[in-house]
Each structure stands twice: as structure tokens, then as C-alpha cells.
VOSE-326178 format. One record per atom (N, C-alpha, C): x, y, z. Coordinates in steps of 0.2 Angstrom, whole numbers, padded with zeros to 4 digits, always signed. Layout:
N
XYZ ...
***
This chain:
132
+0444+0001+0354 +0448+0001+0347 +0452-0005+0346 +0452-0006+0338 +0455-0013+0339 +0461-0009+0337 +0468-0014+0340 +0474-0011+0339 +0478-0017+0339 +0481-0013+0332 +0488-0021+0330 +0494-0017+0330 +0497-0022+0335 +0504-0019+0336 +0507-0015+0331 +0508-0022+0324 +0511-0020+0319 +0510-0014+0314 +0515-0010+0314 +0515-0002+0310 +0513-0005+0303 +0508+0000+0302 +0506-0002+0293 +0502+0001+0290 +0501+0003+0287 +0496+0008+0283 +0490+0002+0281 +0481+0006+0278 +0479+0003+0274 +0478+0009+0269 +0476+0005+0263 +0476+0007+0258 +0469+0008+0254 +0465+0012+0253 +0460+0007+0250 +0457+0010+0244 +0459+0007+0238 +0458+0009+0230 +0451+0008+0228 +0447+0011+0226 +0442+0011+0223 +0439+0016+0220 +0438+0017+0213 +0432+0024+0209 +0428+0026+0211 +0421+0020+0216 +0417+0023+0217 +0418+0029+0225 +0419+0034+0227 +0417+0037+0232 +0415+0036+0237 +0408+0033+0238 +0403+0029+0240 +0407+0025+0246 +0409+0019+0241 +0413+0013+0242 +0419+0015+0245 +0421+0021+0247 +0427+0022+0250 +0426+0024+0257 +0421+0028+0256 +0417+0031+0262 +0414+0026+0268 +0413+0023+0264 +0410+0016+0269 +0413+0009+0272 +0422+0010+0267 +0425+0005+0269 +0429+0010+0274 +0431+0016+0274 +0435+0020+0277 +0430+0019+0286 +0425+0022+0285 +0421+0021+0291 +0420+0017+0294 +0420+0009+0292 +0420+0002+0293 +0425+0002+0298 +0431+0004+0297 +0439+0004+0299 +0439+0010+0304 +0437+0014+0307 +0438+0021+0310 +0439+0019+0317 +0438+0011+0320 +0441+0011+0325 +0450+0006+0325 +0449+0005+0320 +0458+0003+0317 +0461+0007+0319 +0466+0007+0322 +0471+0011+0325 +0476+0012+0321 +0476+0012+0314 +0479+0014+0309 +0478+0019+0305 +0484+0019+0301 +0481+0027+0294 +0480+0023+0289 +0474+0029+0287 +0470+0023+0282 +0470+0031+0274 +0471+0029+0270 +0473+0033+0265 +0468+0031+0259 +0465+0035+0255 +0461+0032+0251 +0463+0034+0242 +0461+0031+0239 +0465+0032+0232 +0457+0029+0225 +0458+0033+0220 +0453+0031+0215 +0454+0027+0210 +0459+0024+0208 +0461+0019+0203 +0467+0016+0204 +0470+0013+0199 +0477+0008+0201 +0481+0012+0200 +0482+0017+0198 +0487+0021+0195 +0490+0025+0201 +0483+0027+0206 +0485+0032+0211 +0489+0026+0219 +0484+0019+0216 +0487+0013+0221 +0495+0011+0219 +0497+0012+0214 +0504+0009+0212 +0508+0018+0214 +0507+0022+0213 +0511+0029+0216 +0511+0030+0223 +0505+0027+0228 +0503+0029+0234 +0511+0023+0235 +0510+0016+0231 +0515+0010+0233 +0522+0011+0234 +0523+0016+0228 +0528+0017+0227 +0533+0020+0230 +0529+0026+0235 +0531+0033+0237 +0534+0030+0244 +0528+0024+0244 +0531+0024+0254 +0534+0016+0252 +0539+0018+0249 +0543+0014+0249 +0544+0009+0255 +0545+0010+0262 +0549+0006+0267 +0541+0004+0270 +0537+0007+0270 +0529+0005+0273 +0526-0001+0270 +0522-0004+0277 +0519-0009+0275 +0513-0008+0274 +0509-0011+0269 +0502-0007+0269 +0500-0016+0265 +0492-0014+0269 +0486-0019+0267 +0482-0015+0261 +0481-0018+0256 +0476-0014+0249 +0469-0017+0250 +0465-0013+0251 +0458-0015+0252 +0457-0013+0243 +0458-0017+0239 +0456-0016+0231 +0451-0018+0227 +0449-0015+0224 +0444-0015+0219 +0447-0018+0214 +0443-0022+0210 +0444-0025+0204 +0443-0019+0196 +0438-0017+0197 +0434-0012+0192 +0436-0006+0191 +0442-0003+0189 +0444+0006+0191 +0446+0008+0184 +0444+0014+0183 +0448+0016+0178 +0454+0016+0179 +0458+0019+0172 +0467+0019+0173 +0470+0013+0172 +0469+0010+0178 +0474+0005+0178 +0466+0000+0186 +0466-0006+0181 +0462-0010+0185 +0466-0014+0190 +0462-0017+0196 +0465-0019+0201 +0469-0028+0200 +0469-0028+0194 +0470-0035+0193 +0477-0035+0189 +0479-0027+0185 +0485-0025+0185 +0489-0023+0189 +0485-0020+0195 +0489-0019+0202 +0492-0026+0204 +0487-0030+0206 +0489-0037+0207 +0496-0039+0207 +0494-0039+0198 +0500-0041+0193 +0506-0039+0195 +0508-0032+0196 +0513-0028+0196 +0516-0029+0203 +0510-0029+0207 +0515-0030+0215 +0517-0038+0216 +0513-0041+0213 +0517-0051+0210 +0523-0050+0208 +0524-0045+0203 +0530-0045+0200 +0535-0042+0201 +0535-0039+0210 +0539-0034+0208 +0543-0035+0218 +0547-0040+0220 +0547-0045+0225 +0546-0040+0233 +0549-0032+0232 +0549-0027+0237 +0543-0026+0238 +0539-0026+0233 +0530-0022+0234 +0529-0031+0239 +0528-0035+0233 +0527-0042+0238 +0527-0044+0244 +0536-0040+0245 +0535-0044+0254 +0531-0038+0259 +0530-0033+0256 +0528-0027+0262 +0520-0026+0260 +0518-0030+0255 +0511-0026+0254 +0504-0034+0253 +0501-0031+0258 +0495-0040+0258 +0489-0036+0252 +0485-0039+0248 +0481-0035+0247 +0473-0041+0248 +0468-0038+0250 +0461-0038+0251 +0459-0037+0246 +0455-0040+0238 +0451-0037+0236 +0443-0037+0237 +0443-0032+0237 +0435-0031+0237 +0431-0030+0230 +0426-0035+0228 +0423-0033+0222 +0414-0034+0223 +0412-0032+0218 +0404-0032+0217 +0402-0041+0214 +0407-0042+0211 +0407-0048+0205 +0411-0054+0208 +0407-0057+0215 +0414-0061+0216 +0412-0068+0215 +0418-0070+0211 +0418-0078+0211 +0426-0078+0214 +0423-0081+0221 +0428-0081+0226 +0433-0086+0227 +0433-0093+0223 +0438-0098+0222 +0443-0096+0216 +0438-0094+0210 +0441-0091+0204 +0445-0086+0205 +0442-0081+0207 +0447-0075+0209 +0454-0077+0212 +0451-0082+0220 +0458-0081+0222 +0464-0087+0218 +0462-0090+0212 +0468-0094+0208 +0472-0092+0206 +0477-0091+0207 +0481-0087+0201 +0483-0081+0201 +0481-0078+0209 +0481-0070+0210 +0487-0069+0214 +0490-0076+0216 +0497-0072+0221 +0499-0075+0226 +0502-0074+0230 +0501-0077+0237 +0501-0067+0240 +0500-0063+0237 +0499-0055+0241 +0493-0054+0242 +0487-0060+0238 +0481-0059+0237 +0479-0062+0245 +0476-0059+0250 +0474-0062+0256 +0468-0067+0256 +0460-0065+0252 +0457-0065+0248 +0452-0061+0246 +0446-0062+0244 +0441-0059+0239 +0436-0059+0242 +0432-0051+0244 +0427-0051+0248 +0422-0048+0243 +0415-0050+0243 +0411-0049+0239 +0406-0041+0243 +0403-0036+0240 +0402-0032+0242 +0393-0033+0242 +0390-0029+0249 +0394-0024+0253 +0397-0030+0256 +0403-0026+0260 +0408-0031+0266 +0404-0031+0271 +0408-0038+0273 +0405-0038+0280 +0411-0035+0283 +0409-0032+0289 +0414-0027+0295 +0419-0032+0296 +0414-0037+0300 +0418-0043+0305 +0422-0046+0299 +0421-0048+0295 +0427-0053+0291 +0431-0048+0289 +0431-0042+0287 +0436-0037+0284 +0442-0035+0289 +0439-0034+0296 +0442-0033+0300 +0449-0040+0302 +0446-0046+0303 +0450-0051+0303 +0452-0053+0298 +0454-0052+0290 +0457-0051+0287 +0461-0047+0285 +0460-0038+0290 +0466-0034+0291 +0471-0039+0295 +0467-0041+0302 +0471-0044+0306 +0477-0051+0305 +0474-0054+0298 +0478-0058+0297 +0485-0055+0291 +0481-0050+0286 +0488-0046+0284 +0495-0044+0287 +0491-0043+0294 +0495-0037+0299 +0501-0043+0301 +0498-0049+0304 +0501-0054+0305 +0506-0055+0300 +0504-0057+0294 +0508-0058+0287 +0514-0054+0287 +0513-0047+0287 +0518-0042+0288 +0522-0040+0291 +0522-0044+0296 +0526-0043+0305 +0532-0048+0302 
***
């Protein structure tokens, strides 16, 4: 099992099902709870609720409701979400220097899909560190 000290939730936002299922499974030796959500709107409520928790967002760019680029925006903007939350996006469409411009300093970066395990995993591990 990989196991990081640090207490933290992930989070992982995505419409498609599929994509959730397979990043959820990716992570099943994570020695965390991992929680999963279909759009930004269920990402910014899940945000909200756990207030005092720190969580990594595995996010999607593409969702109904509220896209993941809104997410972004709103936990840039809002300095509590900031310090407690790293976010990973994951997308289908990555232009991976572009994206990460201008996304934040919560943006970890930008993984283009499918993920790969091993870098996913070492990007949770370096959130985790962020968060501690």
C-alpha cells in the first residue's frame, strides 16, 4: 500500500463514469478516502461541506453545471479552499504548458488522459506534501 502520513481526502470530479471508475481503481492502494463527484457544482459542495479537510481534486476540465476551470477559479479565489485544497487536472485536450498558466498556484498540474498510474500517483504524493 502506498501510504502518506498526511490526513487528506481525494476528490475526483468527472461526468464521465468510466473516467471515474478507472481513476478510482488506479488509487485503491492509496491509503485514503477517495470520494467521487460528476461536475463542479457537486466538487465545490463536496468543498464546502468538509470544511477543515484537506483534499487533492483529481478534476476534469469538460463537466456539466459548472466546468472544472470555474472550480479552479473559485478555489483561487477563495484563500480557505486555497490553502487546504491541491488540485490535479486531468483532461482529454491537454496543452500542458497552456493550461498550467494562469491556473493558480492549487493547480499541481495537468495530466493528459488516459493517466498514467505512476505520475498520478507522484503528484498525489507531492499535493500530500503541499498540504502538510
Amino acid at each position: 500500500m502506498t501510504n502518506i502520513e498526511n490526513p487528506y481526502a481525494i476528490l475526483i470530479a468527472d461526468d464521465d463514469e468510466i473516467n471515474r471508475v478507472i481513476l478510482k481503481h488506479m488509487l485503491k492502494y492509496v491509503s485514503v478516502e477517495i470520494s467521487c463527484v460528476s461536475d463542479g457544482e457537486e466538487a465545490m459542495a463536496f468543498l464546502n461541506e468538509s470544511a477543515s479537510r484537506k483534499v487533492i481534486l483529481l478534476l476534469d476540465l469538460n463537466m456539466p453545471n459548472m466546468d472544472g476551470n470555474e472550480v479552479i477559479a473559485r478555489v483561487n479565489m477563495d484563500s480557505t479552499l486555497k490553502s487546504r485544497v491541491k488540485i490535479i487536472v486531468i483532461t482529454a485536450n491537454l496543452l500542458s504548458a497552456y493550461l498550467k498558466i494562469g491556473m493558480g498556484d492549487s493547480v499541481l498540474d495537468c495530466l493528459e488522459k488516459p493517466v498514467n498510474k505512476e505520475e498520478l500517483i507522484n503528484l498525489i504524493k507531492l499535493g500530500a506534501t503541499q498540504l502538510n
